[in-house]
PDB file of N, H, CA, C and O in Angstrom:
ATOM      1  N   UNK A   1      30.781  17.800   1.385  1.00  0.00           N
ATOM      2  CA  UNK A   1      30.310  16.546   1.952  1.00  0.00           C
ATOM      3  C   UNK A   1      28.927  16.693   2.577  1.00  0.00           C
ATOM      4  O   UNK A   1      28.366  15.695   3.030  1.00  0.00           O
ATOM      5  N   UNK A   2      28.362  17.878   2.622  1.00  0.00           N
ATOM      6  H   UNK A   2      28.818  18.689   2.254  1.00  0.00           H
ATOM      7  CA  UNK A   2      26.967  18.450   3.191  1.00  0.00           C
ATOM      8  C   UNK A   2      26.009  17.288   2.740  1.00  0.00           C
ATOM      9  O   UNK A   2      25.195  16.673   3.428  1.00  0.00           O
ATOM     10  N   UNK A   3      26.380  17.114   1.115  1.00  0.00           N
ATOM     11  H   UNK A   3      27.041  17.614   0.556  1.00  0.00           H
ATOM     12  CA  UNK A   3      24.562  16.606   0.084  1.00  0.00           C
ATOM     13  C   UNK A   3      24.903  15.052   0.474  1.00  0.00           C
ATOM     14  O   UNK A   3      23.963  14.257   0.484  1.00  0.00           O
ATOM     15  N   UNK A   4      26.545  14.487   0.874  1.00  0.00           N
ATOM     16  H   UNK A   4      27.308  15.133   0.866  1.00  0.00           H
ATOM     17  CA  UNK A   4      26.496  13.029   1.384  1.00  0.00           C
ATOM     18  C   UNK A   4      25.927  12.656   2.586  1.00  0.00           C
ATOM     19  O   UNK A   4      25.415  11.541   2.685  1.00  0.00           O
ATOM     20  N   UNK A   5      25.946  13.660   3.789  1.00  0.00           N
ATOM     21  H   UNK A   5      26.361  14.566   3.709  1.00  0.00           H
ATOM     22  CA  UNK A   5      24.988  13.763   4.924  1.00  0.00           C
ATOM     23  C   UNK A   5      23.778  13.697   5.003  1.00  0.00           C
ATOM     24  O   UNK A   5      23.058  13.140   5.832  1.00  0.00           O
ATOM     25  N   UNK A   6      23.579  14.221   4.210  1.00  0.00           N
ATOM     26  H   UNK A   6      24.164  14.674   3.538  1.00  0.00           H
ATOM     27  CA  UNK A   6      21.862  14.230   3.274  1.00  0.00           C
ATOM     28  C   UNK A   6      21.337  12.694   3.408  1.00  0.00           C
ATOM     29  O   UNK A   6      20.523  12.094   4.110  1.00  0.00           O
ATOM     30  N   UNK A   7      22.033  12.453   2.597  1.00  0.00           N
ATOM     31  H   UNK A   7      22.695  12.939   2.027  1.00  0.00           H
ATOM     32  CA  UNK A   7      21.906  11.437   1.619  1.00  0.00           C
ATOM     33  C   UNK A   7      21.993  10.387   2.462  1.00  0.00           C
ATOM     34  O   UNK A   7      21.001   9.661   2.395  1.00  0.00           O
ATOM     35  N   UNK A   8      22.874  10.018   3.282  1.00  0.00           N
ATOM     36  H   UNK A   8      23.680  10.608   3.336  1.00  0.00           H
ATOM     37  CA  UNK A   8      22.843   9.166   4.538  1.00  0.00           C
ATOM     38  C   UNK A   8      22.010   9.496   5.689  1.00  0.00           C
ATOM     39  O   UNK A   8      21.852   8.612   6.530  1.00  0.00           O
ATOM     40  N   UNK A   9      21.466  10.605   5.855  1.00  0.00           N
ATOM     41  H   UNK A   9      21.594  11.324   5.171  1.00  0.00           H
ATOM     42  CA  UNK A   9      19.960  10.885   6.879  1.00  0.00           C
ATOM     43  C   UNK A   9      18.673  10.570   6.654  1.00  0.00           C
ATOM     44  O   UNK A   9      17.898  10.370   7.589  1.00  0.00           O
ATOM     45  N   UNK A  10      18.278  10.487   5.274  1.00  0.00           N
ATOM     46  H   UNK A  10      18.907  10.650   4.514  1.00  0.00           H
ATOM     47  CA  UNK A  10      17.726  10.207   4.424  1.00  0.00           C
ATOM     48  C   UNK A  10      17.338   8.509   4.112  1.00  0.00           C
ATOM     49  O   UNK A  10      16.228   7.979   4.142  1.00  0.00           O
ATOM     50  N   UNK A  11      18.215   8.109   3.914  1.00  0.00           N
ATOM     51  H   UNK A  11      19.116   8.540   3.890  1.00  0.00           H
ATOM     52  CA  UNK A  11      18.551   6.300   3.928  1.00  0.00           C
ATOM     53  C   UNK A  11      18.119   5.845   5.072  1.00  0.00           C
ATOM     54  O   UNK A  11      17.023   5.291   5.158  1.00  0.00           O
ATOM     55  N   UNK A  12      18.772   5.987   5.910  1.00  0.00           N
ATOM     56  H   UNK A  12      19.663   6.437   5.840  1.00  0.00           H
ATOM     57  CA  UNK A  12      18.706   5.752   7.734  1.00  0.00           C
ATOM     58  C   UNK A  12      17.247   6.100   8.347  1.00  0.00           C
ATOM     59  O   UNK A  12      16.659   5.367   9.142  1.00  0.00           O
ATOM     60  N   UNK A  13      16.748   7.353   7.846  1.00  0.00           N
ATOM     61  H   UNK A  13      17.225   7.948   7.200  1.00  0.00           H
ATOM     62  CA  UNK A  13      15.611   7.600   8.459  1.00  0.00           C
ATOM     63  C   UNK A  13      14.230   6.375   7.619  1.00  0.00           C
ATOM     64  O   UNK A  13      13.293   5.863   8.232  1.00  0.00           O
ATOM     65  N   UNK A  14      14.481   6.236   6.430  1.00  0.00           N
ATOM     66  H   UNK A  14      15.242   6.652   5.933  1.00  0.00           H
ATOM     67  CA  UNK A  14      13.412   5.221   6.063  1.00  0.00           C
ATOM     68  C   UNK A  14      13.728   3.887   6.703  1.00  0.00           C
ATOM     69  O   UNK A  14      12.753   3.146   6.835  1.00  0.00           O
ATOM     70  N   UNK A  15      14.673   3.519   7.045  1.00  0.00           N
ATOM     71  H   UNK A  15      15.464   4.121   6.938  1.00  0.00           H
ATOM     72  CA  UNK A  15      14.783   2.349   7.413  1.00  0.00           C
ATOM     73  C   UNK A  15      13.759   1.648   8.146  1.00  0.00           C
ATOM     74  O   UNK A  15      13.402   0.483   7.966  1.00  0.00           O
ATOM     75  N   UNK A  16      13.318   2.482   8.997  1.00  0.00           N
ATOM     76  H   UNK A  16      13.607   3.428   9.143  1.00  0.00           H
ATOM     77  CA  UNK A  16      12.063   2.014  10.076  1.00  0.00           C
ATOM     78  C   UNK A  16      10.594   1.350   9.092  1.00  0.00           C
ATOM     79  O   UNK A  16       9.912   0.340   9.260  1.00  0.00           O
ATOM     80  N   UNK A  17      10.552   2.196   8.295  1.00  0.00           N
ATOM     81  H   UNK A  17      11.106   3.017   8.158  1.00  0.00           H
ATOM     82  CA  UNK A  17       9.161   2.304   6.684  1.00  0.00           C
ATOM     83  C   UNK A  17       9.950   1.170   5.749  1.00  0.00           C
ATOM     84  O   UNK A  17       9.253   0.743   4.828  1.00  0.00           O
ATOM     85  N   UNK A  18      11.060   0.714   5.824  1.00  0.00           N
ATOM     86  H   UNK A  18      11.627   1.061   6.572  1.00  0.00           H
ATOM     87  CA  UNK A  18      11.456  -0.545   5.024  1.00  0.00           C
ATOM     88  C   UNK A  18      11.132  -1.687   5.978  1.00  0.00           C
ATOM     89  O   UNK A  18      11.143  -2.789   5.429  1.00  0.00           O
ATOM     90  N   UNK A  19      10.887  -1.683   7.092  1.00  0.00           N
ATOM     91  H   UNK A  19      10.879  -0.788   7.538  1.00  0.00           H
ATOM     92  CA  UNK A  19      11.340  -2.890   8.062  1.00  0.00           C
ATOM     93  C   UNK A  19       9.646  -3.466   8.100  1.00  0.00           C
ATOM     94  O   UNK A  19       9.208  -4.613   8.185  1.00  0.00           O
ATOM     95  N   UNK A  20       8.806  -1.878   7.979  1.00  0.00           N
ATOM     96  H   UNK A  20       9.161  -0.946   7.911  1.00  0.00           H
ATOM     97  CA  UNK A  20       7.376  -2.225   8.387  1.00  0.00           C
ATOM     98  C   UNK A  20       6.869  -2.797   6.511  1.00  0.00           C
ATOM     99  O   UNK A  20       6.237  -3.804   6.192  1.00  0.00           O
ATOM    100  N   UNK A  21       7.104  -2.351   6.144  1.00  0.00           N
ATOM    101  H   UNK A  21       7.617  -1.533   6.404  1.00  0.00           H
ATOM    102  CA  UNK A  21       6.543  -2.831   4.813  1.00  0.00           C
ATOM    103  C   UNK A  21       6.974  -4.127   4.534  1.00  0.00           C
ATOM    104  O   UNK A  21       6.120  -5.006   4.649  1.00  0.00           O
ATOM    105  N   UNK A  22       8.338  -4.522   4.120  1.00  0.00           N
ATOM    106  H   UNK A  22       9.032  -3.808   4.026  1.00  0.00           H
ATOM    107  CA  UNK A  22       8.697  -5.564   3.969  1.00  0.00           C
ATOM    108  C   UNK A  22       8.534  -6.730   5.333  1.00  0.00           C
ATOM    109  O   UNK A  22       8.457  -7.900   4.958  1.00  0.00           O
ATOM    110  N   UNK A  23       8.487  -6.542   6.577  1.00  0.00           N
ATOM    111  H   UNK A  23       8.549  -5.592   6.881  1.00  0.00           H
ATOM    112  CA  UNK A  23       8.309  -7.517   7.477  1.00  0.00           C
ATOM    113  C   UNK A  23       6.911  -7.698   8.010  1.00  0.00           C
ATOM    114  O   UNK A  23       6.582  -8.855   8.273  1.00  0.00           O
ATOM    115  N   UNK A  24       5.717  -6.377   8.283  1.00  0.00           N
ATOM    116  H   UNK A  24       5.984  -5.437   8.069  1.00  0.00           H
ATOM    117  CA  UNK A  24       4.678  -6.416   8.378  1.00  0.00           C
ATOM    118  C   UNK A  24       4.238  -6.226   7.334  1.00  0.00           C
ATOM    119  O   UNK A  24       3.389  -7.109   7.212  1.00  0.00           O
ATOM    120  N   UNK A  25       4.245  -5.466   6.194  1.00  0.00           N
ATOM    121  H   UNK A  25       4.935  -4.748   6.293  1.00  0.00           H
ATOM    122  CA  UNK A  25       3.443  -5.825   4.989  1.00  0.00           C
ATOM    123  C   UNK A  25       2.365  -4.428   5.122  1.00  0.00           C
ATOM    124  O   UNK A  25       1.359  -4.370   4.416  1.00  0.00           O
ATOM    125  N   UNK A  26       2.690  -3.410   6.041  1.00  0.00           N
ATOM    126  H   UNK A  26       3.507  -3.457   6.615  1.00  0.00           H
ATOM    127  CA  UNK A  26       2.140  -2.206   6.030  1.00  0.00           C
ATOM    128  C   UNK A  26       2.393  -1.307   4.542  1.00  0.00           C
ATOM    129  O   UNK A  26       3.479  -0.910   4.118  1.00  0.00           O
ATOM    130  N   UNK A  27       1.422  -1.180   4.088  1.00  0.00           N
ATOM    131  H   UNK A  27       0.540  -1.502   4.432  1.00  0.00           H
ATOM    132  CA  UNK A  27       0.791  -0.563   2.997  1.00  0.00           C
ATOM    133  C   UNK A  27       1.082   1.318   2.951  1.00  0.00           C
ATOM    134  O   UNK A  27       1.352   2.037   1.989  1.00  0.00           O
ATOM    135  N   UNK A  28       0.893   1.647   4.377  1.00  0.00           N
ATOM    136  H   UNK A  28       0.675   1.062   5.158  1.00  0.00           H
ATOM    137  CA  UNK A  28       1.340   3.365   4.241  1.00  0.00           C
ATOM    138  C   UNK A  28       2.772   3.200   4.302  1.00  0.00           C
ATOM    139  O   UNK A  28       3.400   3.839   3.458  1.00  0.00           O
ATOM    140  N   UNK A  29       3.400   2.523   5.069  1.00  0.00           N
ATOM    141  H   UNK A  29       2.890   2.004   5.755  1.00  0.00           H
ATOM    142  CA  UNK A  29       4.966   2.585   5.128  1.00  0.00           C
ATOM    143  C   UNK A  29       5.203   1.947   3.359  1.00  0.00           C
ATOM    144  O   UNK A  29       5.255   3.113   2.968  1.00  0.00           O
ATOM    145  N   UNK A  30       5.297   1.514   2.660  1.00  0.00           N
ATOM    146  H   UNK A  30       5.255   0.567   2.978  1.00  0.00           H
ATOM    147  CA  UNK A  30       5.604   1.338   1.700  1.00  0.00           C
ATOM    148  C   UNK A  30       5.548   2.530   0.650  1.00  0.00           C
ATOM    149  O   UNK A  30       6.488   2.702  -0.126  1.00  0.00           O
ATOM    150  N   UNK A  31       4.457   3.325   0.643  1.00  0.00           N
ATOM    151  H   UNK A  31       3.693   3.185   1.274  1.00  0.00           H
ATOM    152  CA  UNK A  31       3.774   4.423   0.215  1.00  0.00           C
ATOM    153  C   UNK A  31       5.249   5.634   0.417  1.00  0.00           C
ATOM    154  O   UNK A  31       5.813   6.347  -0.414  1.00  0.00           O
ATOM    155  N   UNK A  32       5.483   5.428   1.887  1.00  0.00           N
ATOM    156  H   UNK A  32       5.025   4.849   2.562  1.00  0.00           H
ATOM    157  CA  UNK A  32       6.598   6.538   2.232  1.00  0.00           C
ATOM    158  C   UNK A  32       7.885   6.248   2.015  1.00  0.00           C
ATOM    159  O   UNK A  32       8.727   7.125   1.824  1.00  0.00           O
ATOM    160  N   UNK A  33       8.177   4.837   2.028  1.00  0.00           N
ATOM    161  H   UNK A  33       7.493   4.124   2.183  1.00  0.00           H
ATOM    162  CA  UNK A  33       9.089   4.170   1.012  1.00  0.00           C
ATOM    163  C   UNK A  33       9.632   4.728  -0.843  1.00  0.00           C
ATOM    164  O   UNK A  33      10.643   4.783  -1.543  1.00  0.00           O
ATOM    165  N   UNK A  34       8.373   4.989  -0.896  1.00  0.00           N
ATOM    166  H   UNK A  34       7.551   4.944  -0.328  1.00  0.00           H
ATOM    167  CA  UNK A  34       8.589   5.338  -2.082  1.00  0.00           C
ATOM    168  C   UNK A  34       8.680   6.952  -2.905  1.00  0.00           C
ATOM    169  O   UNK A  34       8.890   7.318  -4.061  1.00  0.00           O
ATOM    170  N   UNK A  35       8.350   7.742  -1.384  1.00  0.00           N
ATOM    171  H   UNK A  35       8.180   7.446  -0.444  1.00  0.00           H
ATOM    172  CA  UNK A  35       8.357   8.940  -1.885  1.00  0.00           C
ATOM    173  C   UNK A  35       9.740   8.927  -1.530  1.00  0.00           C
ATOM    174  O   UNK A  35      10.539   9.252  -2.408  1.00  0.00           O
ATOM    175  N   UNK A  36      10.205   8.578  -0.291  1.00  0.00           N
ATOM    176  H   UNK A  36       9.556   8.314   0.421  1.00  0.00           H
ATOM    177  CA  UNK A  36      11.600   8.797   0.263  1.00  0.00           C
ATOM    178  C   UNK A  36      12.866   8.188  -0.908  1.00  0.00           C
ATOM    179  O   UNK A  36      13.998   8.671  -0.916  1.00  0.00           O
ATOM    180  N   UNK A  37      12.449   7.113  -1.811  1.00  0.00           N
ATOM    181  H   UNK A  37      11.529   6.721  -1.804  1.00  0.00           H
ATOM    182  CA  UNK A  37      13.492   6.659  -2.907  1.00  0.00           C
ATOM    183  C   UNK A  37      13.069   7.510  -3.722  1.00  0.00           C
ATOM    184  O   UNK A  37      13.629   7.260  -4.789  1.00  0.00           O
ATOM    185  N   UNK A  38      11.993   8.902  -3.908  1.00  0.00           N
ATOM    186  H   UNK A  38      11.538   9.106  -3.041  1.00  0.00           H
ATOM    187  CA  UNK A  38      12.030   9.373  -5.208  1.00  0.00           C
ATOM    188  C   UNK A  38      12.629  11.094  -4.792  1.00  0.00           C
ATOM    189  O   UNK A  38      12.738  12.002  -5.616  1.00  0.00           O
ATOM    190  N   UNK A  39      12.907  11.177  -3.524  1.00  0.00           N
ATOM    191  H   UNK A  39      12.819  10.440  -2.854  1.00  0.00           H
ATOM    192  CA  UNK A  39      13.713  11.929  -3.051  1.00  0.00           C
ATOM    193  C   UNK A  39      15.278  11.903  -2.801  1.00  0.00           C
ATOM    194  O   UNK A  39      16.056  12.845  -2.953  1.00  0.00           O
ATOM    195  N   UNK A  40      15.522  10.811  -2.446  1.00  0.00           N
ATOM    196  H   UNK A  40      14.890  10.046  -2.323  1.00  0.00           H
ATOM    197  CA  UNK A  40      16.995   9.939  -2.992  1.00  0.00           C
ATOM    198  C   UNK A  40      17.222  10.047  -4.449  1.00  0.00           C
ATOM    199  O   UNK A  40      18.164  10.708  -4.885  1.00  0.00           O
ATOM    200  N   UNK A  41      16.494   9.499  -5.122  1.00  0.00           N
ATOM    201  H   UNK A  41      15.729   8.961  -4.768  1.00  0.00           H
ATOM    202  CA  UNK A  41      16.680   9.604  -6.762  1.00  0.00           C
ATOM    203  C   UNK A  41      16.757  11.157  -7.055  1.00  0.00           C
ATOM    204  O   UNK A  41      17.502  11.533  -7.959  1.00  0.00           O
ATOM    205  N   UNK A  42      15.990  12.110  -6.300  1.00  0.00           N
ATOM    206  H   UNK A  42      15.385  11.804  -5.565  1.00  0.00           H
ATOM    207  CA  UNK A  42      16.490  13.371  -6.681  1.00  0.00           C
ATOM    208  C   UNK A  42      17.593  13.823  -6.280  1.00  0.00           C
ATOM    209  O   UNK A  42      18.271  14.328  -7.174  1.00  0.00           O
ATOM    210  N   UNK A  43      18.004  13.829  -5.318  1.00  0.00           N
ATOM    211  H   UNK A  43      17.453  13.419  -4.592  1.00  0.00           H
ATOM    212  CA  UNK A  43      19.267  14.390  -4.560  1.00  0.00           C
ATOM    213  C   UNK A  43      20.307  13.891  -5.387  1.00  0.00           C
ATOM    214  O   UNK A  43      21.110  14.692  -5.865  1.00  0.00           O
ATOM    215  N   UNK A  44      20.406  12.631  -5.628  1.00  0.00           N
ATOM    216  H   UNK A  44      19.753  11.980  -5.239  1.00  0.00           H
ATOM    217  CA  UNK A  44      21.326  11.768  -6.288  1.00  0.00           C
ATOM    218  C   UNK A  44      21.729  12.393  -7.866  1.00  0.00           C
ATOM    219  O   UNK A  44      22.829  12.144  -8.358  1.00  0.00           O
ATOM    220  N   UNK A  45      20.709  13.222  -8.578  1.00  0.00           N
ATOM    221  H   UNK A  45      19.815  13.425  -8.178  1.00  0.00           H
ATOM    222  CA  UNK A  45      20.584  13.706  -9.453  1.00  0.00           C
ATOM    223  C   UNK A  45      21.356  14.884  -9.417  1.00  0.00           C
ATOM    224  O   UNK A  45      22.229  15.256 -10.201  1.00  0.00           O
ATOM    225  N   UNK A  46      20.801  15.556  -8.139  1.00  0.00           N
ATOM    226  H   UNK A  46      20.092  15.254  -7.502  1.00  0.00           H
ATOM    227  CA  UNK A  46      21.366  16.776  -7.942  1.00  0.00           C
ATOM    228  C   UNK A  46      22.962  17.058  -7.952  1.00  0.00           C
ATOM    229  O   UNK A  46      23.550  17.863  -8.675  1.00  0.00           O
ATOM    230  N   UNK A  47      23.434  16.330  -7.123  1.00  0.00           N
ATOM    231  H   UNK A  47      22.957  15.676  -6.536  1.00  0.00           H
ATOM    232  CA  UNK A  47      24.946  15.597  -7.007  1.00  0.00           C
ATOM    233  C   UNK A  47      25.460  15.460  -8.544  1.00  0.00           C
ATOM    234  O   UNK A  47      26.385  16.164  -8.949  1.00  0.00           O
ATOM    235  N   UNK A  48      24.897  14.645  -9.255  1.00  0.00           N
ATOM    236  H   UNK A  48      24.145  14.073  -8.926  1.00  0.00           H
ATOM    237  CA  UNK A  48      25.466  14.340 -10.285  1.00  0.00           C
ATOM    238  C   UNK A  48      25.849  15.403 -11.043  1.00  0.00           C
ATOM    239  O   UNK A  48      26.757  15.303 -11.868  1.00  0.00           O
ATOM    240  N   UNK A  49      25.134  16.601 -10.811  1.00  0.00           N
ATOM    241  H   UNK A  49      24.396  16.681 -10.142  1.00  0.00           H
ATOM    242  CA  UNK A  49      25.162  17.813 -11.577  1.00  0.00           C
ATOM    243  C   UNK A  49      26.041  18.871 -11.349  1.00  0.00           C
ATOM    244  O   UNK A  49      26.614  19.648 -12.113  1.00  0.00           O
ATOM    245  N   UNK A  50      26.027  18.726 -10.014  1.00  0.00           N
ATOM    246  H   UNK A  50      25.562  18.095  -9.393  1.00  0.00           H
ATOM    247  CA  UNK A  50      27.047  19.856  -9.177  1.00  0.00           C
ATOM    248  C   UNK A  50      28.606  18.700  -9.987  1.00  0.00           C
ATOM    249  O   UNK A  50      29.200  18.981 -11.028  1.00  0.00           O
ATOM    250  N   UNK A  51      28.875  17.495  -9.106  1.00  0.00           N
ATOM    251  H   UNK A  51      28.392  17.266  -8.260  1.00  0.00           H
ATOM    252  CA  UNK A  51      30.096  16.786  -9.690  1.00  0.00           C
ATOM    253  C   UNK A  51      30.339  17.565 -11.231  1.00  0.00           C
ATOM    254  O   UNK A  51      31.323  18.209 -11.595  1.00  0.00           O
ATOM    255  N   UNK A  52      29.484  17.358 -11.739  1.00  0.00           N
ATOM    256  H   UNK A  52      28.684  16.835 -11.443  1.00  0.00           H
ATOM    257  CA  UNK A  52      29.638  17.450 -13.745  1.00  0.00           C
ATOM    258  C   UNK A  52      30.326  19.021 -14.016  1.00  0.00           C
ATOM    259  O   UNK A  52      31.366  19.391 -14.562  1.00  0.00           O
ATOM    260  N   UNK A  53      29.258  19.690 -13.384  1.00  0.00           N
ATOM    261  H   UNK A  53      28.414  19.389 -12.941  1.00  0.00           H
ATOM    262  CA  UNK A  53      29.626  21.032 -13.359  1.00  0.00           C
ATOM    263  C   UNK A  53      30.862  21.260 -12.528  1.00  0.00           C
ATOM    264  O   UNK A  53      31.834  21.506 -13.243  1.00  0.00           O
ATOM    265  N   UNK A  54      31.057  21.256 -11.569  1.00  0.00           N
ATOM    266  H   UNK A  54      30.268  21.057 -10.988  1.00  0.00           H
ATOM    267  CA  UNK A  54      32.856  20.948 -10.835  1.00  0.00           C
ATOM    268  C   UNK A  54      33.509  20.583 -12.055  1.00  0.00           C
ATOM    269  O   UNK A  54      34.110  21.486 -12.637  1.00  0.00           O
ATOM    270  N   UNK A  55      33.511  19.212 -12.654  1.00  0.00           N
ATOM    271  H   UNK A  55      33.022  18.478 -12.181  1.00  0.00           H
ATOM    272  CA  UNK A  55      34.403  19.172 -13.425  1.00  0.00           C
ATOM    273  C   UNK A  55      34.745  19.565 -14.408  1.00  0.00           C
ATOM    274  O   UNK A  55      35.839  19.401 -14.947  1.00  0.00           O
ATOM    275  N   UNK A  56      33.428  20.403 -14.935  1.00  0.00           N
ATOM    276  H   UNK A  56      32.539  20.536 -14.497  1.00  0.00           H
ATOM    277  CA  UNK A  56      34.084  21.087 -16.297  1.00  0.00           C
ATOM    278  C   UNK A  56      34.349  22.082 -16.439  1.00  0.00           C
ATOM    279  O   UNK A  56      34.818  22.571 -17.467  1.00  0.00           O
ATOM    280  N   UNK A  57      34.019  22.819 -15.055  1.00  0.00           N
ATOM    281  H   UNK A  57      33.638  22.422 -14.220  1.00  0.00           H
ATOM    282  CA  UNK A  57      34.460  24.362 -14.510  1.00  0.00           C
ATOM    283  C   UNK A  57      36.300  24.231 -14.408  1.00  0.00           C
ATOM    284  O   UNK A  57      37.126  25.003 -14.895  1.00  0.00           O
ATOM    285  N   UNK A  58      36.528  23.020 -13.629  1.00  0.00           N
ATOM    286  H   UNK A  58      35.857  22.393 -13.234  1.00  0.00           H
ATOM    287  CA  UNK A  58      38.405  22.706 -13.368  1.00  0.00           C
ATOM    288  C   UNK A  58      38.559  22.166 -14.945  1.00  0.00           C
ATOM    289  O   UNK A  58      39.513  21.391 -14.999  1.00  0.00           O
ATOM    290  N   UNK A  59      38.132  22.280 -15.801  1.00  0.00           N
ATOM    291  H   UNK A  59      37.356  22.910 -15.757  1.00  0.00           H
ATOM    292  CA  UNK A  59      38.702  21.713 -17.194  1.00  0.00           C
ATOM    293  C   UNK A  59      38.923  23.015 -17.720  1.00  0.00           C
ATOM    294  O   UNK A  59      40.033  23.326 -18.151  1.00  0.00           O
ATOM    295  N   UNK A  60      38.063  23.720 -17.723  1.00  0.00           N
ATOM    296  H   UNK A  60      37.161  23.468 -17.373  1.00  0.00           H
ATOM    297  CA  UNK A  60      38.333  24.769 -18.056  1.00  0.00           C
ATOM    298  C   UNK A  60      39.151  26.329 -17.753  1.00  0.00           C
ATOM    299  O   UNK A  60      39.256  27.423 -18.306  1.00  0.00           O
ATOM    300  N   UNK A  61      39.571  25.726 -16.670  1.00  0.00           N
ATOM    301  H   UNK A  61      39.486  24.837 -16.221  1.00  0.00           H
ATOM    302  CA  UNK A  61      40.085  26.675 -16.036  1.00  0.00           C
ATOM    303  C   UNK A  61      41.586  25.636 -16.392  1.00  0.00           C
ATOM    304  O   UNK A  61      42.345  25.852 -15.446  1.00  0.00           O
ATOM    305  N   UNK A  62      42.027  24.976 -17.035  1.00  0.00           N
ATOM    306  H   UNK A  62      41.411  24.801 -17.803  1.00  0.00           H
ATOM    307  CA  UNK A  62      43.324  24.244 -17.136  1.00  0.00           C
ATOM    308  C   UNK A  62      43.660  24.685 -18.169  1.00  0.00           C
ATOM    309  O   UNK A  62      44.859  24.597 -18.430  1.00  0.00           O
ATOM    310  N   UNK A  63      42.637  25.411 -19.289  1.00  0.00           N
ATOM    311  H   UNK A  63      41.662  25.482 -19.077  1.00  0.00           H
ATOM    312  CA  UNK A  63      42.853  25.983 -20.677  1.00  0.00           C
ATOM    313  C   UNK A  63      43.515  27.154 -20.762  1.00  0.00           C
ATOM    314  O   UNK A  63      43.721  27.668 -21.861  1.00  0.00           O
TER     315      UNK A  63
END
C-alpha cells in the first residue's frame, strides 16, 4: 500500500497549483500542474507493472 500513499501525497500536494491556475489563472502553477500529472501518469504506470507482474508470478506458481 506504500506506491497508494504515494499516489495520494502526490494528488493532495498539487492541489494548491490546481486552485491557483484554474481560479487565478497563474501560468507557473499550471506548468507544475503538469509535471506533477506526468509524475502521476508515471507512478500509475509503475503500479500497473508491479500488479501484472504479481499476477503472473501467482499464476504461475498455481502450475
Amino acid at each position: 500500500m506504500n506506491n497508494f500513499s504515494k499516489i495520494k501525497d502526490l494528488v493532495l500536494s498539487l492541489e494548491g497549483d490546481f486552485e491557483k491556475f484554474y481560479d487565478k489563472k497563474n501560468s507557473a502553477a499550471g506548468t507544475r500542474v503538469r509535471k506533477g500529472m506526468q509524475d502521476l501518469k508515471n507512478m500509475a504506470q509503475d503500479i500497473r507493472k508491479e500488479v501484472q507482474d504479481m499476477k503472473n508470478a501467482e499464476g504461475a506458481d498455481k502450475k
